[in-house]
C-alpha positions as CSV (number, residue, x, y, z in Angstrom):
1,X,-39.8,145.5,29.7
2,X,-41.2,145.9,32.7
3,X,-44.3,143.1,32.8
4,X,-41.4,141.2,31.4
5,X,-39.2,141.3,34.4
6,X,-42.1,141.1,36.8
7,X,-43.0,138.2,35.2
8,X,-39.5,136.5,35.6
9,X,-39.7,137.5,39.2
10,X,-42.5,135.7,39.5
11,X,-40.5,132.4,38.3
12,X,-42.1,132.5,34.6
13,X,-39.8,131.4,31.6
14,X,-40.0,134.9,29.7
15,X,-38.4,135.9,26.8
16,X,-38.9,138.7,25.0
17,X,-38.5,139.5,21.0
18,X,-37.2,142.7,19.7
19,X,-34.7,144.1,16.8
20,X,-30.9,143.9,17.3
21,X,-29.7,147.2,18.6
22,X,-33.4,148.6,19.8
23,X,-33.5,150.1,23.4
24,X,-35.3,146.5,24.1
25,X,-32.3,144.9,23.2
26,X,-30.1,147.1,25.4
27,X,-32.6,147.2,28.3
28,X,-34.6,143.6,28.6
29,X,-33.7,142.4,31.9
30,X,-35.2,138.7,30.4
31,X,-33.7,136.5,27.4
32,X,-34.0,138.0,23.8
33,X,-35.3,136.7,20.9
34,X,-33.7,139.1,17.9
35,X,-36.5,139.5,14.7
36,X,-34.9,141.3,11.9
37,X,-38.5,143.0,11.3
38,X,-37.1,144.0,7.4
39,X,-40.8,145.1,6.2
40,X,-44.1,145.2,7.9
41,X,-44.9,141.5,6.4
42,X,-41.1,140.0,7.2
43,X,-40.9,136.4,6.2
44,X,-37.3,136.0,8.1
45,X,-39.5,137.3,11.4
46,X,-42.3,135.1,10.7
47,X,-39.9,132.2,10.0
48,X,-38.1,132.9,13.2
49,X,-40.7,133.4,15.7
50,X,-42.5,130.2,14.2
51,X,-39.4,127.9,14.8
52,X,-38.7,129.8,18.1
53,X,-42.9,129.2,18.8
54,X,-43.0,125.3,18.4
55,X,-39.4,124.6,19.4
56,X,-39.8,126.0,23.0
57,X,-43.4,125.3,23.2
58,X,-44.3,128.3,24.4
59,X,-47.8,128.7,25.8
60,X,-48.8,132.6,25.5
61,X,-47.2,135.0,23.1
62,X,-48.3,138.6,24.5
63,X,-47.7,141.6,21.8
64,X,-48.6,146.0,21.5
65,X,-47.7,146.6,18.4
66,X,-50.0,145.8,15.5
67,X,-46.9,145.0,13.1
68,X,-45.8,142.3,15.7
69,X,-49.4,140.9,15.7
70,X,-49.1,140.0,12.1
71,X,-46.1,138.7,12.8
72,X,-47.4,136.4,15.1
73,X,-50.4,135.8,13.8
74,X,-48.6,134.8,10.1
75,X,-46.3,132.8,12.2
76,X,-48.7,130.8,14.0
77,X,-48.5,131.8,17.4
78,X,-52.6,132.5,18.5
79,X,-51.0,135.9,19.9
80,X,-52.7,137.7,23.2
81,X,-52.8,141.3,22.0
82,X,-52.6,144.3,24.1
83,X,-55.0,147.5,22.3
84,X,-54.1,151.0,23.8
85,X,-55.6,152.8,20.2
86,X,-58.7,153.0,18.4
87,X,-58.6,151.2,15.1
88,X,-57.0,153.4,12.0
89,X,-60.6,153.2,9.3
90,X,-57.6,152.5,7.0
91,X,-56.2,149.8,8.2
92,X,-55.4,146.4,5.8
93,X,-57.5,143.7,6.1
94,X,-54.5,141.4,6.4
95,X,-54.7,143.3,10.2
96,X,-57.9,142.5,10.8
97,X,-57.3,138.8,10.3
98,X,-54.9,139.1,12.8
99,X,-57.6,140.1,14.8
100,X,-59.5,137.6,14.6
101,X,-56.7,135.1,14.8
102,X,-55.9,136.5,18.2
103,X,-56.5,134.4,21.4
104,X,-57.5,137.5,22.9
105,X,-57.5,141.0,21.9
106,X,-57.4,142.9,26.1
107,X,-58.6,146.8,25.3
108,X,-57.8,149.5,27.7
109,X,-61.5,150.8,27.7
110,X,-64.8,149.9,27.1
111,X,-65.3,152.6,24.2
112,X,-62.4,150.6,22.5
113,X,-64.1,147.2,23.1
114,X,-66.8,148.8,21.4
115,X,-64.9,150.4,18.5
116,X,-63.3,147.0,17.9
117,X,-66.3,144.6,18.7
118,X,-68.5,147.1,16.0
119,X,-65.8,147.2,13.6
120,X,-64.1,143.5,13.4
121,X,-65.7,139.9,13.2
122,X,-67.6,138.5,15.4
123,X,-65.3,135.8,15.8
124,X,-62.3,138.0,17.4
125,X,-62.1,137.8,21.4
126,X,-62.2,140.6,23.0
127,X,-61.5,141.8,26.8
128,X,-61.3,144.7,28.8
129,X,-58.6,145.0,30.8
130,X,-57.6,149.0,31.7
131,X,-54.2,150.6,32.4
132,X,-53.4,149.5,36.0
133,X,-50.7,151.7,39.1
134,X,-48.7,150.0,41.3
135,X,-50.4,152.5,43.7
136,X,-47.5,151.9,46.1
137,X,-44.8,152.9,43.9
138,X,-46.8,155.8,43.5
139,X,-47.7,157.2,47.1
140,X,-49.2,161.0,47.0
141,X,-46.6,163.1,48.6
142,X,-47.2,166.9,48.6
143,X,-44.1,168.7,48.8
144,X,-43.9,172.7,48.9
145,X,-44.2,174.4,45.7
146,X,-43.5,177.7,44.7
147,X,-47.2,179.1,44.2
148,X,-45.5,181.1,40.5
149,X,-44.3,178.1,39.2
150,X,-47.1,176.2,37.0
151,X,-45.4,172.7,35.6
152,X,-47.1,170.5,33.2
153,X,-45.4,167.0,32.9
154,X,-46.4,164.0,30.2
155,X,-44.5,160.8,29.8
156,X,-44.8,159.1,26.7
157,X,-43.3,157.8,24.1
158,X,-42.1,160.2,21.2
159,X,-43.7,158.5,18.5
160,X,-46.1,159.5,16.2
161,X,-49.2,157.5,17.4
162,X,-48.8,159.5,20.4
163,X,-48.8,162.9,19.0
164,X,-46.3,164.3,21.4
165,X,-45.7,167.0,18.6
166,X,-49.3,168.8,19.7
167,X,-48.0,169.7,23.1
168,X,-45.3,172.2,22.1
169,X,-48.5,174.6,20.1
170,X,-50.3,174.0,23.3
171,X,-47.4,175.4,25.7
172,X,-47.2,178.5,23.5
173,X,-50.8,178.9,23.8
174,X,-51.0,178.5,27.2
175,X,-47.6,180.7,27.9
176,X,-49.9,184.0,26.3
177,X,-52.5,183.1,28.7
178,X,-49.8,183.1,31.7
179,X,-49.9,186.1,33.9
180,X,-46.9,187.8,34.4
181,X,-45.1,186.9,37.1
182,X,-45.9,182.9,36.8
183,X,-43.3,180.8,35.3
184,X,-44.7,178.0,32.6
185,X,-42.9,175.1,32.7
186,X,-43.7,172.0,30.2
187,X,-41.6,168.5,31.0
188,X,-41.7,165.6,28.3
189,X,-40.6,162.5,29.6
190,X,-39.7,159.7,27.2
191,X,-37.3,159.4,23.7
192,X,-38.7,158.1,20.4
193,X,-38.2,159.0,16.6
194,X,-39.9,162.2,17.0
195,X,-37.3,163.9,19.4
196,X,-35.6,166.2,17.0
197,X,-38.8,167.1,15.3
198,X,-40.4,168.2,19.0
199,X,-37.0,170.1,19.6
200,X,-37.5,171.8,16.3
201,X,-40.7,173.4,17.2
202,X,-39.5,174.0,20.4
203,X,-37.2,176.4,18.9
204,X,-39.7,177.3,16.4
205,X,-41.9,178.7,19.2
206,X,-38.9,180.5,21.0
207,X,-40.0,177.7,24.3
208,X,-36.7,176.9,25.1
209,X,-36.7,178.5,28.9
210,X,-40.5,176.8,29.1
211,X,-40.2,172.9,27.4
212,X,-37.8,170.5,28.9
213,X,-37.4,167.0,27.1
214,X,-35.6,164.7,29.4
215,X,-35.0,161.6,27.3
216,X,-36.2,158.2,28.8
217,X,-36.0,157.8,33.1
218,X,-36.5,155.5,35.4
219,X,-39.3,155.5,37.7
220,X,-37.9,157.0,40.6
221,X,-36.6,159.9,38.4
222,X,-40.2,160.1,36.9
223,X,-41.4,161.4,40.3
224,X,-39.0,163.6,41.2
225,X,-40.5,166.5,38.7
């Protein structure tokens, strides 16, 4: 959502495609092309996005997820594919043809360039491109702290790929290791199927006064904690 916008801003066309009713949908501050996305090989998707493709003439079609990447790749669209995960040894092949159907494949690291370029064709095109910070959104401002107050804070999505589940185990390991005296305090930023399952264990290992789960912010909320 955000590349999208910045990209707008910038005076590109940009649409973006998504289901009906997602957070996308609710949240895209750019045009929306809706993909009913009924299976992981959805020939009403693949139909849509191909019409939508050649109709608007669209030079760059930029996905993350590997389902969409399909997608586009069984649609016709020579996708640029963003890779933030190393490849599942289980994956289909049909995947790895849309790999190598890719116009470019941009990996987060070198050790996944290498993963990739070891484990799929020659013929796909890999880059690296890592993570970037808009380092001025993000100045370093020490404020006081109170010296028995130890937070932890990760924002992420709560999805499985992600394994945001591990964390809660971790805080109740880390809470017996806590001198007494210091409060433990564990913030999860970010919503995603695995919520109630995370609020489960939560309860499961009595951390209610030490996990917080905020739900999705906004960037200037994110740096407040």
């Amino acid at each position: 959502v955000q590349l999208a916008g910045k990209l707008q801003e910038r005076g590109h066309q940009v649409w973006l495609a998504c289901r009906p009713g997602s957070w996308l949908a609710q949240n895209s501050p750019v045009p929306l092309l809706f993909l009913p996305y009924s299976s992981e090989v959805c020939p009403r998707s693949i139909w849509k996005l191909r019409s939508f493709y050649r109709r608007e003439r669209i030079p760059a079609v930029h996905f993350q997820a590997r389902r969409d990447l399909v997608t586009a790749a069984l649609a016709g669209a020579a996708p640029i594919k963003s890779e933030h995960s190393f490849l599942d040894p289980h994956r289909s092949s049909l995947l790895d043809w849309a790999y190598r159907s890719s116009r470019r494949v941009l990996c987060v690291s070198h050790a996944l360039a290498r993963q990739m370029s070891a484990e799929l064709s020659a013929q796909t095109r890999l880059d690296v491109l890592p993570n970037g910070i808009d380092t001025r959104a993000w100045p370093p401002a020490p404020e006081p702290r109170d010296p028995d107050t130890v937070t932890i804070t990760s924002t992420m999505r709560l999805a499985p790929r992600k394994r945001p589940r591990h964390l809660i185990p971790m805080g109740a390991a880390l809470r017996e290791r806590t001198r007494p005296g210091v409060r433990l305090r564990v913030v999860i930023i970010g919503d995603g199927p695995q919520r109630e399952k995370i609020q489960r264990l939560v309860h499961r290992h009595r951390l209610e006064d030490v996990v917080t789960l905020t739900g999705t912010l906004e960037r200037d909320e994110i740096r407040r904690w």
